[in-house]
C-alpha positions in Angstrom: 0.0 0.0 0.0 1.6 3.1 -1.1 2.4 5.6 1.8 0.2 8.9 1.9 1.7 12.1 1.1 1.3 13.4 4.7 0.8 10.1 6.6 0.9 12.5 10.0 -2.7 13.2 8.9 -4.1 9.7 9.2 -3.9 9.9 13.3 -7.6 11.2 14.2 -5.9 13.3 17.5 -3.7 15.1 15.1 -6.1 15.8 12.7 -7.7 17.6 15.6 -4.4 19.0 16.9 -4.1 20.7 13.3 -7.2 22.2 13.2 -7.4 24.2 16.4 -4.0 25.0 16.2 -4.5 26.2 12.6 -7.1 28.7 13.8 -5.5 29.7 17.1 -2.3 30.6 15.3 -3.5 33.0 13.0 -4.9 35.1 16.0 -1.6 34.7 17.6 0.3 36.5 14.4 -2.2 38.7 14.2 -1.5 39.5 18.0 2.3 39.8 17.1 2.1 42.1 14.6 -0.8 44.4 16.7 1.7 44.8 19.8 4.4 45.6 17.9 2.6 48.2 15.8 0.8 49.5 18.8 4.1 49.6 21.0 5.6 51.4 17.9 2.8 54.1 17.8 3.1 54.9 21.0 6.3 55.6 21.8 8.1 56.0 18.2 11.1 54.4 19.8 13.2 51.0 18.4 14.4 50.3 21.7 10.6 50.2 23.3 10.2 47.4 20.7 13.3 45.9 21.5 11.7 45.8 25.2 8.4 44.4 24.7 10.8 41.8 22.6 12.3 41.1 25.1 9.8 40.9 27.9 7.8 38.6 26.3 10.6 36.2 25.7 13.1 36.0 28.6 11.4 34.1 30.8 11.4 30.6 28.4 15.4 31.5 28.4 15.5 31.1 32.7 11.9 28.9 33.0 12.1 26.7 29.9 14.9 24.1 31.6 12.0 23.7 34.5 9.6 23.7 32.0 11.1 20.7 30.3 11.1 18.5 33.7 7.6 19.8 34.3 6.6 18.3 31.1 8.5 14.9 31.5 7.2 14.1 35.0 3.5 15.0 34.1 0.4 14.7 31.5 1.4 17.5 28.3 -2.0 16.6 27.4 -3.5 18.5 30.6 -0.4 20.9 30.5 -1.4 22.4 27.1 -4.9 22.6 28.5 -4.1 25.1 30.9 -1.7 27.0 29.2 -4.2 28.1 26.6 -6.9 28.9 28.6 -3.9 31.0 30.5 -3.1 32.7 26.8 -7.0 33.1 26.6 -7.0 35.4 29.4 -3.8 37.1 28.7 -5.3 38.1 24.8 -8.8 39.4 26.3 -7.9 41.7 29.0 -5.0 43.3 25.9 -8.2 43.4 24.0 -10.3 44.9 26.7 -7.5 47.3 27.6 -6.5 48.5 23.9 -10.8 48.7 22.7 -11.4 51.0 26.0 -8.6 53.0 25.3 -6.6 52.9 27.9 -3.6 50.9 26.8 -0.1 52.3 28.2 3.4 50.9 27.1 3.6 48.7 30.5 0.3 47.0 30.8 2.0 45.9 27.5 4.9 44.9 29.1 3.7 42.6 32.0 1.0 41.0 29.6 4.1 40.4 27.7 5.9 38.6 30.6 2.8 36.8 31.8 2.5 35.6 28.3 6.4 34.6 28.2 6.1 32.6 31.5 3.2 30.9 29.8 5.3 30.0 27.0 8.0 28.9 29.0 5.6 25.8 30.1 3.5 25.7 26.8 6.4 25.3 23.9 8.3 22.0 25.4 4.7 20.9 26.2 3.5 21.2 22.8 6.8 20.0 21.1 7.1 16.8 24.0 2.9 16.3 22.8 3.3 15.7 18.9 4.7 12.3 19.2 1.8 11.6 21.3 -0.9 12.4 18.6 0.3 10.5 15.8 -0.3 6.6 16.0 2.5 5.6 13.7 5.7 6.1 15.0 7.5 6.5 11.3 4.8 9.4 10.8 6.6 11.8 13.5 9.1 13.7 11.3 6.1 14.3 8.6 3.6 15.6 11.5 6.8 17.9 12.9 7.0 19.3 9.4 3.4 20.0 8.9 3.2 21.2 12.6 6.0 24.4 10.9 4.1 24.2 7.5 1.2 25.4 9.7 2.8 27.8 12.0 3.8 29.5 8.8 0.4 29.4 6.7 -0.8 31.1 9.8 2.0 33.3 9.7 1.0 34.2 6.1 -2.6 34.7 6.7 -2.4 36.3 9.9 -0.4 39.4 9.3 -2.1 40.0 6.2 -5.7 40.4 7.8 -4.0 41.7 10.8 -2.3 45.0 9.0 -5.7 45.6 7.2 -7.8 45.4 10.7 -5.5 47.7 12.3 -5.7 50.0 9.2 -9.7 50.0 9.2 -10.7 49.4 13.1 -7.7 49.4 15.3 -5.5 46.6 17.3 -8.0 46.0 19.7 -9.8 43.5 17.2 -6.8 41.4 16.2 -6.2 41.1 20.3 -10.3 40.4 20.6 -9.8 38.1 17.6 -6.8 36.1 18.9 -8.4 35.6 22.5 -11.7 34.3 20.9 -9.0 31.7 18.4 -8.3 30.2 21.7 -11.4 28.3 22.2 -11.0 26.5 19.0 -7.8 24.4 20.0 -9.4 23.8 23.5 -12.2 22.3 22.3 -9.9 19.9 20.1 -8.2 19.2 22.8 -11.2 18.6 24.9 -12.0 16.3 21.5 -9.2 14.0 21.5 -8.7 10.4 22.9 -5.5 10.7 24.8 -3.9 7.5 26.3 -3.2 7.4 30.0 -0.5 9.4 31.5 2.4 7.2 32.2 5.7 9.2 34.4 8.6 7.7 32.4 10.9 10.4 34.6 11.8 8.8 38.6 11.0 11.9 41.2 13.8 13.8 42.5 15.3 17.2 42.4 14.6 18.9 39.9 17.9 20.9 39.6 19.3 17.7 39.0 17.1 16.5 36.3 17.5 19.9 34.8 22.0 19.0 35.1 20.9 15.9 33.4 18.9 17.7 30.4 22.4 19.4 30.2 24.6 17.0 30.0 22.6 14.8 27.7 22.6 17.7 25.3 25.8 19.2 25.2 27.8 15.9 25.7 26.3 15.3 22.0 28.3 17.1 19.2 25.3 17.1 16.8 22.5 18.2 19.1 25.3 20.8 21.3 26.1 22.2 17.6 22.6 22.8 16.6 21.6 24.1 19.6 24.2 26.7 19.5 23.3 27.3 15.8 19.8 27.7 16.7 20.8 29.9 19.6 22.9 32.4 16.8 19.9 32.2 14.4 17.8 33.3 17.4 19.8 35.9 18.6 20.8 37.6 15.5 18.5 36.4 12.6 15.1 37.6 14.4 15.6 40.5 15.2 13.8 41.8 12.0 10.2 40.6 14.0 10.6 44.2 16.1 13.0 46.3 13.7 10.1 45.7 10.5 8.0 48.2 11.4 10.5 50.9 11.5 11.7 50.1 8.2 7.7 50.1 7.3 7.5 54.0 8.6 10.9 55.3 8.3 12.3 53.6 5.0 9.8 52.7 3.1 7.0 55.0 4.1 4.1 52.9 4.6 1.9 52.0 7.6 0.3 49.1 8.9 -0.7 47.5 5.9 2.8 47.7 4.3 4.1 46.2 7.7 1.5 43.5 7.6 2.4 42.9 3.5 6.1 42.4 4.5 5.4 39.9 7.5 2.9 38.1 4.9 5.8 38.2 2.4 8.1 36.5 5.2 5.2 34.1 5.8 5.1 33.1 2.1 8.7 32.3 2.0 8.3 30.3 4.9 5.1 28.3 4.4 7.4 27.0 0.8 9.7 25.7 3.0 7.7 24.0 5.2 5.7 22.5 2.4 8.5 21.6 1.2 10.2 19.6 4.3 6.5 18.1 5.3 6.3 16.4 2.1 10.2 14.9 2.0 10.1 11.4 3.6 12.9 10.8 5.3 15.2 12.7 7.8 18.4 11.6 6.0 20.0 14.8 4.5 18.3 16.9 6.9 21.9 18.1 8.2 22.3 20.0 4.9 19.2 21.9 5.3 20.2 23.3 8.7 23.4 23.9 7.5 22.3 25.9 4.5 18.9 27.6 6.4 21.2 30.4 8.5 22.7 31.6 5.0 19.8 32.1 3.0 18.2 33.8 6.1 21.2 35.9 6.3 21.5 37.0 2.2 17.3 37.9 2.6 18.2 39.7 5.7 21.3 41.5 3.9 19.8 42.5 0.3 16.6 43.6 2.8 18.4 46.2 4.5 19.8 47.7 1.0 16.1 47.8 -0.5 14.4 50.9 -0.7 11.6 49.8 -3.0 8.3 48.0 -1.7 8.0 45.1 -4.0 11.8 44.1 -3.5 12.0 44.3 -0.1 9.0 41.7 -0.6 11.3 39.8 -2.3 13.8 39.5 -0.2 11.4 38.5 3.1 10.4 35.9 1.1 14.2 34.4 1.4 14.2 35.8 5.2 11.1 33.5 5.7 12.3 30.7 4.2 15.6 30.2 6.1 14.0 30.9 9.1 11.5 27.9 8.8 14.5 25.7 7.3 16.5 26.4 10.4 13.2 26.0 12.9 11.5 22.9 11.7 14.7 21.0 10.4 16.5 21.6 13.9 13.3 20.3 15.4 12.7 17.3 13.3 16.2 16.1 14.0 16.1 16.4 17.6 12.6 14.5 17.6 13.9 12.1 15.8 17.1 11.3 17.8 16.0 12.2 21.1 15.5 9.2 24.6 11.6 9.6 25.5 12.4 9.8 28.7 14.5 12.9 27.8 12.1 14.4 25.2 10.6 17.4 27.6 14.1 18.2 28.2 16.2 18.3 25.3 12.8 20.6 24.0 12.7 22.6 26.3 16.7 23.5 25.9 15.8 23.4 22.4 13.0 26.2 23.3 15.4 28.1 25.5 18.2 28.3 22.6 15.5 29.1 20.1 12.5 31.1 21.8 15.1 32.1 25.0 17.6 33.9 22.7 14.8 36.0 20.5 14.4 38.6 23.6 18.4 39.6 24.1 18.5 39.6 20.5 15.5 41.7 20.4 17.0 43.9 23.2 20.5 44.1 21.2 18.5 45.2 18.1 16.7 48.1 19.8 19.6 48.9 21.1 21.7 49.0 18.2 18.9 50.5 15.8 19.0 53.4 18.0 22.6 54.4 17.9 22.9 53.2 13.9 19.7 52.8 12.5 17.7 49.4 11.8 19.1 49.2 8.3 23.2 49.2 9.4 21.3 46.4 12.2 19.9 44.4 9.6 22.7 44.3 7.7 25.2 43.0 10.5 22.4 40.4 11.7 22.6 39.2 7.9 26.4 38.7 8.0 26.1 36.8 11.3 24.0 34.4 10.0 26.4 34.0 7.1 29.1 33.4 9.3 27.4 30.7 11.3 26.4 28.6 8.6 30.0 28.4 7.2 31.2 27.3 11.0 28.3 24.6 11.2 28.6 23.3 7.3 32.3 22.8 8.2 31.4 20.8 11.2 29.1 18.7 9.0 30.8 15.7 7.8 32.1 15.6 11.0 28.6 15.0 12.5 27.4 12.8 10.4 29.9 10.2 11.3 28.4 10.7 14.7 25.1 10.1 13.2 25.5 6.8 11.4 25.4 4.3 14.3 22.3 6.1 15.8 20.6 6.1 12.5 21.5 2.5 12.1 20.3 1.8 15.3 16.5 3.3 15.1 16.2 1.6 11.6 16.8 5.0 9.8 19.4 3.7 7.7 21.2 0.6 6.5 23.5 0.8 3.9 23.0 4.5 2.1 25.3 7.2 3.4 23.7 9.2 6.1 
């Protein structure tokens, strides 16, 4: 019988899975794109971006470690639960607060960090959950890849309807919107048939299960390097999330339906790749795909900092999009692959604190250096640094997959082709 195309889809709790999260995501872009627009109105100020940035991500960089034992001694399934009816909450009182009109820079702020610590529990809960909701264990890499694919067709439509709502009625309604998108991947939640709960991790201290998480993950060359390249891809590559909408305003004029044009563009470029990786069907040659991800972010990020003209700088997000979801969902669907179940939360949620942990000093940095030499000049060093790592890491390469071969040999991966 000949395999489906996306076999990930033929589990009956992912199906559900995709179609809440489908819906949920697209308020959440839309939720991105308000803040940062709204924080950017207010204060006309780079760095105040780089703040929110930041407050909304440092706590997965200090909680996620926690997070990951959290998630390995107890049920993700209830776990994600509660963390979106947590994000719920957070999205209506922003809505409440920006459709009354009393929104102020720091109510954005500590709904920012209240939203960070929820993500600090919610994003090794979610990655740990996928291998949970498909019932074919050979059908995990695909349902990782369309897990991205989907992340980034939300990020696609999202921004789009987001920069015309803003445009016609305001944030308020893409915050109203995104609390209200909530429900829908509760109730598939609610919907699924989730096996019992079974503790694969013996109780102790949890400072040393979080050592262990370390040492499992750094004593590894080929998860330690791709952590490290996520964390450079992190810290440098995504900064263009807060420094877009000045180069909306400042460079190219526009307002927030150019801004919500160029994070659709982004979106586009990254919803290829994901296509792209959810319909290969194997991991083998993933390596050069995470190797080659940081430089094609890192030319879109360079040629988009030299572009004063609309429909290029379109042009080049598409690329910035693209390597972005090449480095995310490869990275990903090599450590899902590889990892010990018993170990899963953990190396996640290290994988969430070099990925998601690194985005709010990185978005610091950028407001930081945007303001003493503009967000172009910023751009264009991010874009070099992304260059620079994926020389270092495609050097390291063969290296690696030497590593790789008895592992791959090991879970039935590979035989007798070259990994």
């Amino acid at each position: 019988m000949k395999k489906p195309l996306l076999p990930a889809l033929r589990s009956k709790n992912y199906q559900l899975f995709f179609a809440g999260q489908g819906i949920s995501l697209i308020g959440t872009w839309m939720t991105q794109l308000a803040t940062i627009w709204l924080v950017y109105n207010l204060t006309n100020s780079p760095l105040m971006l780089g703040v929110v940035g930041f407050s909304s991500q440092i706590p997965s960089f200090f909680l996620a470690p926690f997070g990951g034992v959290f998630v390995d001694r107890f049920s993700r399934y209830r776990t994600l639960i509660g963390t979106q009816v947590l994000a719920m909450i957070q999205s209506l009182i922003l809505a409440v607060l920006a459709l009354t009109g009393v929104i102020q820079v720091w109510h954005i702020i500590v709904l920012s960090l209240f939203q960070g610590l929820i993500n600090a529990l919610d994003a090794p809960a979610r990655q740990a959950f996928v291998p949970e909701l498909v019932e074919h264990r050979e059908d995990l890499a695909n349902a990782i890849a369309i897990n991205s694919t989907m992340i980034n067709g939300a990020r696609l439509i999202g921004p789009a309807i987001g920069g015309l709502l803003i445009a016609r009625v305001g944030t308020g309604y893409c915050f109203l919107f995104d609390g209200l998108s909530y429900i829908a991947v509760i109730a598939a939640l609610l919907a699924m048939k989730v096996k019992p709960w079974k503790n694969s991790v013996n109780d102790g201290n949890p400072l040393q299960k979080v050592k262990e998480g370390f040492v499992y993950a750094f004593s590894f060359p080929p998860i330690r390097s791709i952590l490290l390249l996520s964390a450079l891809v992190s810290l440098m590559g995504l900064q263009n999330t807060i420094l877009v909408p000045v180069i909306a305003e400042q460079v190219l004029k526009g307002g927030a339906e150019t801004l919500g044009f160029l994070m659709a563009a982004s979106g586009v470029g990254a919803l290829t790749g994901g296509i792209y990786l959810a319909t290969r069907q194997t991991i083998l040659g993933i390596g050069k795909f995470i190797a080659l991800a940081p430089a094609i972010l890192g030319i879109g990020l360079i040629a988009f900092s030299f572009s004063r003209f609309l429909p290029l700088s379109l042009f080049t997000m598409l690329f910035v999009g693209l390597g972005t979801i090449l480095q995310i969902a490869a990275s990903n669907t090599f450590l899902q692959t590889i990892v010990e179940d018993d170990k899963r939360g953990r190396l996640m949620s290290l994988y969430t604190m070099s990925f998601l942990g690194m985005i709010p000093v990185g978005n610091l940095l950028g407001g930081i250096l945007a303001s003493h030499i503009g967000a172009t000049n910023t751009l264009m060093i991010d874009g070099i640094a992304c260059v620079l790592g994926s020389i270092i890491f495609s050097r390291q390469l063969p290296a690696l997959r030497k590593i790789m071969r008895p592992i791959y040999e090991q879970k039935g991966i590979v035989t007798t082709q070259e990994v």
